[in-house]
C-alpha positions as a Markdown table, in Angstrom:
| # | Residue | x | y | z |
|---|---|---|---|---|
| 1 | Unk | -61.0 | 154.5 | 121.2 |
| 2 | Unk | -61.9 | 157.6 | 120.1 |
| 3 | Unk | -58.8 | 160.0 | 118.2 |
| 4 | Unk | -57.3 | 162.8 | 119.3 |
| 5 | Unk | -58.9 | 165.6 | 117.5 |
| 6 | Unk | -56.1 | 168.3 | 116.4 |
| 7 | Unk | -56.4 | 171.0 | 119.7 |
| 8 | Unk | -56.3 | 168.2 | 122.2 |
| 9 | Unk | -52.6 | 167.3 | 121.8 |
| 10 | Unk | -51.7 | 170.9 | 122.4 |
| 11 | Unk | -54.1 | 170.9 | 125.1 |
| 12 | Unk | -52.4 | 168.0 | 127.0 |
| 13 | Unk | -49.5 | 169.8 | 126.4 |
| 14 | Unk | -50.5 | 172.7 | 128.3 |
| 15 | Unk | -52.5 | 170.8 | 131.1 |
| 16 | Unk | -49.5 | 168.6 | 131.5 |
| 17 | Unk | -47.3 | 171.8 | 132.3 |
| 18 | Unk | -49.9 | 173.3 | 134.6 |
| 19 | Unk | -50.0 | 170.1 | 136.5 |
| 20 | Unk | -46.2 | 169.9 | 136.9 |
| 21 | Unk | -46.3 | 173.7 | 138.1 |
| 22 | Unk | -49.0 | 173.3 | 140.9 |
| 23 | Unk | -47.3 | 170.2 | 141.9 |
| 24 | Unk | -43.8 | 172.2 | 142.3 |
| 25 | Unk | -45.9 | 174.9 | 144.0 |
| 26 | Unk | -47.5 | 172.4 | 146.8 |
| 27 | Unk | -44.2 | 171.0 | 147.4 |
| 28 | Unk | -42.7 | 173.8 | 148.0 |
| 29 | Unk | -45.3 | 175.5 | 149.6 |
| 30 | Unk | -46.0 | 178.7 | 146.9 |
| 31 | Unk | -42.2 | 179.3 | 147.2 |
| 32 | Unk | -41.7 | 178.3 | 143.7 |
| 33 | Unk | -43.6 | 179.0 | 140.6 |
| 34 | Unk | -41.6 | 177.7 | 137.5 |
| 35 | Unk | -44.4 | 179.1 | 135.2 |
| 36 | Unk | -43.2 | 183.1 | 136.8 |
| 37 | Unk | -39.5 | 181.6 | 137.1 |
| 38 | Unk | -39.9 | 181.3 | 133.4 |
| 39 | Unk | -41.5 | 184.4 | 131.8 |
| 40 | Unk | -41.8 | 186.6 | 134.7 |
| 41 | Unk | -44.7 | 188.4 | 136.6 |
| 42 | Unk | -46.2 | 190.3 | 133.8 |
| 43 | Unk | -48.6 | 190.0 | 130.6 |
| 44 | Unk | -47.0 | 186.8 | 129.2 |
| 45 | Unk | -47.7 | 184.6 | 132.5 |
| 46 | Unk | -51.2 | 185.5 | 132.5 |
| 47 | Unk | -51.6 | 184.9 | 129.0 |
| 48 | Unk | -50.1 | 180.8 | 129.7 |
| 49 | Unk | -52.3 | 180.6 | 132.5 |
| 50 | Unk | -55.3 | 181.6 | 130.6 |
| 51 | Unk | -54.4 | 178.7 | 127.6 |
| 52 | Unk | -53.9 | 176.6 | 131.0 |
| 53 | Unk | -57.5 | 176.9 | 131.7 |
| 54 | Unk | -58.7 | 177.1 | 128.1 |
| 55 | Unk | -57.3 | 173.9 | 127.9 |
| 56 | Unk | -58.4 | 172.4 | 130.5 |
| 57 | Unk | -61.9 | 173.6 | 129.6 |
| 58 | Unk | -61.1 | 171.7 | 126.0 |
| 59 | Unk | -60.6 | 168.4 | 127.6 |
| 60 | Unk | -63.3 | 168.4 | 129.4 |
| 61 | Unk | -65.6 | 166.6 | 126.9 |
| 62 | Unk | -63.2 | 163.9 | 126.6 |
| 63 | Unk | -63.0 | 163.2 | 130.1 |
| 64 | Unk | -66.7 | 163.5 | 130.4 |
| 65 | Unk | -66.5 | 160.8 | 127.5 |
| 66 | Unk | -63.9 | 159.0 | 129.3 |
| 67 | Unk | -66.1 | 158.3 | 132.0 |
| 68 | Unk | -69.3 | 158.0 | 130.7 |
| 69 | Unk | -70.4 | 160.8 | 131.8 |
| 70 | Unk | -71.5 | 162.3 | 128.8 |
| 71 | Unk | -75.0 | 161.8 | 126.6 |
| 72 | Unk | -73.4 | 158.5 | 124.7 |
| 73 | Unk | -74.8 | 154.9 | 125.2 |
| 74 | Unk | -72.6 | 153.2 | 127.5 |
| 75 | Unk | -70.0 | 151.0 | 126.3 |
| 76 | Unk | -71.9 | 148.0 | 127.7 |
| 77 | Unk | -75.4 | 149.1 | 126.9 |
| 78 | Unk | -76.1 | 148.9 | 130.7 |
């Protein structure tokens, strides 16, 4: 198994947050955002939900990889 390389633990991080925020916002049916419960409606939520979606755009090589989606030889050599 491949390491971790040093962004993707913050990116986790940050993916596993978003996650838990769009879950509390289905649930409650957009009643409830814990990201705006926690640093408002201005400049600072946009800025987490912008690292959100960096990081999800940092993992995406590893899931790709993950998967065997990407250009690498498959595990199996099939």
């Amino acid at each position: 198994m491949k390491r971790l390389t040093p962004l993707e633990p913050f990116a986790l991080i940050l993916l596993f947050i978003g996650a838990l925020n769009w879950g509390l916002i289905g649930i409650t049916g957009g009643e409830t955002n814990a990201l705006a419960e926690v640093f408002g409606t201005g400049t600072l939520t946009d800025v987490v939900y912008v690292a959100i979606g960096i990081a999800a755009l940092v993992m995406i090589p590893r899931m790709l990889a993950t998967l065997h989606l990407s250009d690498g030889a498959h595990p199996r050599g099939v």
